[in-house]
C-alpha positions in Angstrom: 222.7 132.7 182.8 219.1 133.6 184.4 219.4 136.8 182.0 220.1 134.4 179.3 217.3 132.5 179.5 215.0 135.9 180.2 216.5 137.0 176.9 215.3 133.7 175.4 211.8 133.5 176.5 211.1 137.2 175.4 212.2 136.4 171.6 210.1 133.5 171.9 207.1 135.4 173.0 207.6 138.2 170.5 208.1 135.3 167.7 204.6 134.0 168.5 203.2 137.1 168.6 204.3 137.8 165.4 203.4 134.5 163.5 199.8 135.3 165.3 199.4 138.4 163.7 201.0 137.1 160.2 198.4 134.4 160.5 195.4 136.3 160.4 196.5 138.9 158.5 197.3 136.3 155.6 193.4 134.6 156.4 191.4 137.7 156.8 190.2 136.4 159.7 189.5 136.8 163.5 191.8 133.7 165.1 191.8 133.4 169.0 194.1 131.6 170.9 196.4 130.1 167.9 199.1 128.2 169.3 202.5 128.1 167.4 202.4 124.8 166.1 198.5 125.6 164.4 200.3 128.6 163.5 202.9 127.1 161.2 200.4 124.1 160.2 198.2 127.1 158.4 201.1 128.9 157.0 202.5 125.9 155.2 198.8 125.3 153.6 198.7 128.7 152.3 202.2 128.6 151.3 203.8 130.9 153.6 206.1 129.1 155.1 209.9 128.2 154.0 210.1 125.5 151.3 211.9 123.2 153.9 208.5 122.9 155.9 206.2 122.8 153.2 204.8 118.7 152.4 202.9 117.9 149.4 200.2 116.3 151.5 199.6 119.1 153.9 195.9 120.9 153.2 193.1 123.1 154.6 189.9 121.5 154.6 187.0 124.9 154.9 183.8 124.3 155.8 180.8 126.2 156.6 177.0 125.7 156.8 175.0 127.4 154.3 174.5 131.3 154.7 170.7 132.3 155.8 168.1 131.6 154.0 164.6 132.7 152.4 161.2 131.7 154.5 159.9 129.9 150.6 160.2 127.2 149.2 160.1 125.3 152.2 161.7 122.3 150.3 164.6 124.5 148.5 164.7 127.7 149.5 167.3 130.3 147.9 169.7 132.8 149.7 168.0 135.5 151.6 169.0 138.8 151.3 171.1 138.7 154.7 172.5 135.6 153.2 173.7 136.8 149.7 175.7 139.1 152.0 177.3 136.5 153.8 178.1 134.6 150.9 180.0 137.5 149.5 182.0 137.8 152.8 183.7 134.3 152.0 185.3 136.4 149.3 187.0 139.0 152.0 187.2 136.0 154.9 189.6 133.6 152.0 191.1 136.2 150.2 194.4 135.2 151.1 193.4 131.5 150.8 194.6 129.5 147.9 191.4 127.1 147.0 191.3 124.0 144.5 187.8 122.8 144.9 184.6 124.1 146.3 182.2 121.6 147.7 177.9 122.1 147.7 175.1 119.5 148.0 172.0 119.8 145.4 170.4 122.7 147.7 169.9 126.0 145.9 171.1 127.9 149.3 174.9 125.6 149.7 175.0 126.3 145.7 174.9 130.5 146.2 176.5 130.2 149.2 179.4 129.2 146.9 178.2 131.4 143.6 180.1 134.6 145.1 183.4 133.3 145.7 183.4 130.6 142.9 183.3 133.7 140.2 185.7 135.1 142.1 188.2 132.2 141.6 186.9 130.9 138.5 186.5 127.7 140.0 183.6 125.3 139.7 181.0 124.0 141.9 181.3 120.2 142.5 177.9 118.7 143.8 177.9 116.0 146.2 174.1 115.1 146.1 173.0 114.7 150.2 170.9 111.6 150.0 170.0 109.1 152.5 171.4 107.3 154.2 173.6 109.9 155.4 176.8 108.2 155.9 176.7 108.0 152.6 176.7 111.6 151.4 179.4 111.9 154.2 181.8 109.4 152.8 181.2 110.8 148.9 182.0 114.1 150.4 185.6 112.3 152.7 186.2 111.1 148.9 185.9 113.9 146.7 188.0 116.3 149.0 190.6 113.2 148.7 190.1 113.1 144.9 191.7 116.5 144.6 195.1 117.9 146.0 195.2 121.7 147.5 192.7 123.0 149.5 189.3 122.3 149.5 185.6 125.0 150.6 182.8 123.0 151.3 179.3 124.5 151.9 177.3 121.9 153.7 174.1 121.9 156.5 174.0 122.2 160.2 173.5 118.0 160.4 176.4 117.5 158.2 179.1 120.0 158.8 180.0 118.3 162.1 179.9 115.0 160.8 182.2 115.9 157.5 184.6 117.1 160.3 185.2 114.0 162.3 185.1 111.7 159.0 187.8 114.2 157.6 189.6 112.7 161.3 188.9 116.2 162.8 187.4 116.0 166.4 183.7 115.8 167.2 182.0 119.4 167.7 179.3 120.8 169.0 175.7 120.3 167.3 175.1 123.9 164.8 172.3 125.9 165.9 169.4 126.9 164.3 170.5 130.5 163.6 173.6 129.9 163.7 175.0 130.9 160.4 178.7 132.5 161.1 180.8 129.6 161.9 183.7 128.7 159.7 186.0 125.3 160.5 189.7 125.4 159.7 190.3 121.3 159.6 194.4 120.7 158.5 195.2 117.7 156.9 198.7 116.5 157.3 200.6 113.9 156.1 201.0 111.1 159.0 199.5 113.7 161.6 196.7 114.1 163.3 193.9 116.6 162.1 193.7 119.5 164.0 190.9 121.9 164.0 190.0 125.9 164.9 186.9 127.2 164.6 185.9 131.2 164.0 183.5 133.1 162.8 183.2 135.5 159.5 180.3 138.0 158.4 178.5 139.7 160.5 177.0 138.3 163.9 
């Protein structure tokens, strides 16, 4: 019996090792500490996983700040160089990704941020103008990823990343830095279910 259950727990182990290594090979990206259940959530939103699991209401919700930009304009400054190459990484980062909608406010540097992977897709840019008062711009944004079914890359700023997070019922995060440029949000929507959220990084540091 106790060799039994040894038996057991190894094939579970190996399984989860597996589906961890299945998951980020599918995302092109670094995930740490993925636990079965987030596992299976993201493999059912980019259609991996067996028909049985998949639910017409389960989506990934992307969302980044804007990749670095220039010194000038101060009130709508483009991409910088270092930040065109980000942008282009979001190619390699979602390249396994299936996206309906990409998300930018009326800022030059969310727009380009997008430019790169949106010629890549052939998808269009939706722009969800961030006016005051804020909540606002948050709740056009909570409506437009609603208004579309599939997955959904938004490009926003360090004030309104977090805030797009916890109205999308993802938890509350930590303030974005300054220079902090790298951090992408995996938020999955499901049907009936809580939100749950894991955060990584893509481009270079």
């Amino acid at each position: 019996m106790a060799a039994g259950r040894s038996l057991s727990h190894f094939r579970f182990h190996v399984f989860t090792r597996m589906l961890k290594r299945t998951t980020e090979h599918y995302m092109g990206i670094n995930i740490k500490r993925l636990s079965l259940l987030t596992g299976l959530i993201i493999l059912t939103c980019l259609g991996l996983a067996p028909i049985s699991q998949a639910h017409a209401e389960n989506r990934l919700i992307i969302l980044v700040r804007h990749a670095e930009k220039a010194d000038t304009p101060a009130n709508d400054p483009q991409l910088s160089p270092k930040g065109e190459m980000r942008a282009t990484s979001l190619i390699t980062a979602l390249s396994r990704t299936p996206l309906s909608q990409l998300i930018a406010t009326q800022y030059l540097r969310t727009q380009q941020t997008l430019t790169p992977i949106a010629e890549a897709r052939h998808l269009p840019v939706t722009i969800v103008e961030a006016a005051k008062p804020i909540e606002e711009h948050i709740q056009q944004i909570v409506e437009q990823v609603h208004a579309v079914q599939g997955n959904t890359l938004i490009v926003g700023h360090s004030n309104t990343v977090p805030l797009i997070i916890k109205a999308l019922g993802g938890p509350e995060i930590q303030a974005i830095g300054e220079e902090d440029y790298s951090q992408l949000f995996l938020l999955s929507l499901n049907d009936g279910q809580p939100a749950s959220l894991i955060a990584t990084r893509y481009g270079q540091e």
